[in-house]
Every structure is written in structure tokens, then in C-alpha cells.
N, C-alpha and C positions, 0 to 999 in steps of 0.2 A: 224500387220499381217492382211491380206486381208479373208474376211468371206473364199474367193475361196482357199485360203492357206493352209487354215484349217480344211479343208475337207481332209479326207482319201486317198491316190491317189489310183487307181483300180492296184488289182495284176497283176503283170506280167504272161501272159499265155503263155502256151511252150504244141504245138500240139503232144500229142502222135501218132506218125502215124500210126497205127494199127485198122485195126476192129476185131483182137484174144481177145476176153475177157481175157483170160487165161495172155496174152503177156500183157495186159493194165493194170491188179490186177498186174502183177508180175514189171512192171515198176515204177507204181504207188508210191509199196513199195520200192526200190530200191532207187529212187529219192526222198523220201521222209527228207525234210529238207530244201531243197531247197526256195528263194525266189521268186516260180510261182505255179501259180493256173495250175495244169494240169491236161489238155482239152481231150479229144477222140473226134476222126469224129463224132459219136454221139452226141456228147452233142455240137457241135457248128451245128450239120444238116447237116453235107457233106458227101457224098457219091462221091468215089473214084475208077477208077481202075487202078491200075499200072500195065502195062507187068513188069513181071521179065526178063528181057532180056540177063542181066548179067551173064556172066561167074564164078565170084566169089560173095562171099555175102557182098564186099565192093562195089562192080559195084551195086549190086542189092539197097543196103540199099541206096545209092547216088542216084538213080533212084528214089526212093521211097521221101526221103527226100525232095529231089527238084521239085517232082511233089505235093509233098501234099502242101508246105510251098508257091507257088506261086499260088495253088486253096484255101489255108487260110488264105493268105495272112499276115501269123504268123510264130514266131521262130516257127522251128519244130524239133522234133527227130526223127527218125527212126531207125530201123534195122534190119537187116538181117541174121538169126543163122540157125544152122542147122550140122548135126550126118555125121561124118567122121569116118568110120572104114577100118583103113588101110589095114586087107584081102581083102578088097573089090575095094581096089583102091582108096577111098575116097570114095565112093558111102556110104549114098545118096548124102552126101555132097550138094550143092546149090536146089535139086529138093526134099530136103527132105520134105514139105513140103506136095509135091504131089509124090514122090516117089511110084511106083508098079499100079499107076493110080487113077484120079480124081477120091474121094470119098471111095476110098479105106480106111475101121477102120484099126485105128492102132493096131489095134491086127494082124488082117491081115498082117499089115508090119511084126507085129514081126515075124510072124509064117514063113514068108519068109525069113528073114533076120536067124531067130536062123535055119534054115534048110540049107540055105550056109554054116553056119557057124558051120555046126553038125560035133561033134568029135575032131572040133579044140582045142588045148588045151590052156590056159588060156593067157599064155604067146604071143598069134597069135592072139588074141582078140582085140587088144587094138584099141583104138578109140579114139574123140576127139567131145567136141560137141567146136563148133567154129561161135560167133556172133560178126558182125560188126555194129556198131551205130554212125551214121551221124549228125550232128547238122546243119541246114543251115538255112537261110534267102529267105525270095519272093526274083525275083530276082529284079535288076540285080548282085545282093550281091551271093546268090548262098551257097555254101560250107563254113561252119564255120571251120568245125572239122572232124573227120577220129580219131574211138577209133576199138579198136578191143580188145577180149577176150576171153582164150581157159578155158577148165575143160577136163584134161584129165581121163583117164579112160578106162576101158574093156565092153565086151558086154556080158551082164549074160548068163548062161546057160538057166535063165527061167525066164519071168516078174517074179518081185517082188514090191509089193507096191502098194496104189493105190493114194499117193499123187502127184505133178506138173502137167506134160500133157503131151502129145507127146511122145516121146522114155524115158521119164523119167524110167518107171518102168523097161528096160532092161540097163540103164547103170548104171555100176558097177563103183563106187569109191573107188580103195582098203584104200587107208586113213582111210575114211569114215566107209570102211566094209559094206555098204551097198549099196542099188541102190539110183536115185535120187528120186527116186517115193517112197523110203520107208523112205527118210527124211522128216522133220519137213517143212512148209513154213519157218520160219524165219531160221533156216539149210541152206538152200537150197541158198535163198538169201545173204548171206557169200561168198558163193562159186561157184555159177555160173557162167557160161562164161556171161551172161548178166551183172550181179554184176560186172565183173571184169572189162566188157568195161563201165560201170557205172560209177566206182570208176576214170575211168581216163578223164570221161567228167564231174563231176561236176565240177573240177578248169573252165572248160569254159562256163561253166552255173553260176557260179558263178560271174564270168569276166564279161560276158554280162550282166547281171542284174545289173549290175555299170558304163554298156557305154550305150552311148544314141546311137540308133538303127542306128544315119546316121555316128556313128564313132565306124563302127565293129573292132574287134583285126583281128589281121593277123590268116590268116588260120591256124588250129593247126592241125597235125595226128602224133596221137601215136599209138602205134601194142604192 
């Protein structure tokens, strides 16, 4: 065996595509087990903007994906989630992000959101938070994989909770009995729409850390 054999070979890195601290901790854990070192735009120094351009959060997360992974030059993940309450139409659905206007706290949203929804009774509540996650390659490789993952649910009468982020603390999981913001981190990550479309890309995270990078698998999307 050659002194160079015998040397460690360097982990396999897989670019978080996110600057949300909140989305990075919650992936981090989700993925954890996996065989790659995962990276944040931070920690390799890249600064990125992607329009959200897309219609749905499977257009967005592809957008995302395929711009980060050909400026890192690295596998990448991405994804795209976001609060579907069918009173509303779907709204915020894809803008939940920036929903009622840039830099709006999200109390703010709530205080707007449980004001449409004043008097409604339980049963007319019901929502969905809904995240799509991408896997792809710089190009000309592009697109690995297409996961998607729902957590259905109602929208409280009142925040509760002050765990997760975002709309955590008004949506209600009747399973559960509680809201997401009044569960546990390791709770939470069980049963998240993030978690679920997780659960359906490690077999491809998996897969690629066993093919050499210029012999990708066929594109995989599961829903």
C-alpha cells in the first residue's frame, strides 16, 4: 500500500443551501448520519442571491439548488417550504417567507393571519406546511432528485410555544395536541415536512457518496 493510500481520503461535502440559521441547525440535524461533511454558504465564503421566481416551492427549491451547486461548485441541497392554509386559498403558501411584507415580525403575520381567520371554527382551520428539497450537481449534471414533504395540521386560535421558528408557534398538530413551537427540537424533527422530504433523500445521498461524481444515478423525484 502506497504512503498516498494510506492517508484518510477528505469527507464528502453536500452544500446546505440556505443562509436561515434556524433552516441550517434544523437540517443539519435531520441529515445527520449521513457520509458528508455539511457545509453552509458561510463556512465555504459564498454569498449568494437567488430570485424566487417560482410558482411552487418545487420551481423555487430547483432554482435554488442549481444556482448555489454551479457558484460551489459542490453537491448541493436545497429547499423550499412554507404554511398553506386552505381558508386562505393557500396563502401564504410560496411568499410565506416574505408574506404581509419585507421585514414584517412574525407576530405581525400572526396577528394578521389569526384576524382572517377570527371565529372560524376548528374544523375550517386546517393547513399544511409543505417543503420541497432538491439535490443537484454544478452543471452540466444539474438536477439529482425532486423530494417533497407535507405536516398537516390546523392554525391555533393563539401562538403557543416558543420553540422552531417561523409559524411554528400557531400551527396546531391535532396528533400531537400541540403546536410545533410548543414541541421538543428532537419532536419536531420526527415529523416535519422538512423531516419527511429528508427521509425520502437520504437513499440518494446515500447512492451518490458510492458513485464517483462523473457517473451520476438517474434523476430520482419522489412527492
Amino acid at each position: 500500500m502506497s504512503p498516498e493510500s494510506a492517508l484518510p481520503s477528505e469527507p464528502l461535502r453536500l452544500l446546505l443551501a440556505t443562509t436561515n440559521p434556524h433552516k441550517i441547525e434544523e437540517l443539519r440535524a435531520i441529515l445527520a448520519g449521513l457520509p458528508y461533511e455539511l457545509v453552509s454558504p458561510n463556512d465555504i465564503e459564498l454569498a449568494l442571491e437567488v430570485k424566487e421566481t417560482g410558482t411552487t416551492f418545487a420551481e423555487n427549491a430547483i432554482l435554488k439548488a442549481t444556482a448555489w451547486a454551479n457558484a460551489a461548485g459542490m453537491l448541493t441541497l436545497a429547499e423550499d417550504s412554507g404554511l398553506e392554509i386552505d381558508a386562505l386559498g393557500g396563502e401564504p403558501g410560496v411568499y410565506s417567507a416574505r408574506w404581509a411584507g419585507e421585514g414584517v415580525s412574525y407576530e405581525e403575520r400572526f396577528r394578521i393571519l389569526l384576524g382572517r381567520l377570527a371565529d372560524m371554527p376548528a374544523e375550517r382551520r386546517t393547513a399544511r406546511y409543505r417543503a420541497a428539497m432538491v439535490i443537484a450537481r454544478p452543471a452540466p449534471v444539474g438536477v439529482l432528485g425532486l423530494f417533497e414533504g407535507t405536516l398537516e395540521g390546523q392554525i391555533a386560535l393563539a401562538p403557543a410555544g416558543n420553540g422552531g421558528f417561523g409559524y411554528d408557534p400557531i400551527f396546531y398538530v391535532p396528533e400531537q395536541q400541540r403546536t410545533v413551537g410548543q414541541m421538543s427540537a428532537e419532536g419536531k424533527h420526527l415529523i416535519s415536512h422538512r423531516a419527511r422530504a429528508a427521509a425520502a433523500a437520504r437513499e440518494l445521498l446515500r447512492q451518490l457518496a458510492e458513485t464517483p461524481a462523473n457517473e451520476p444515478p438517474q434523476p430520482d423525484e419522489r412527492h
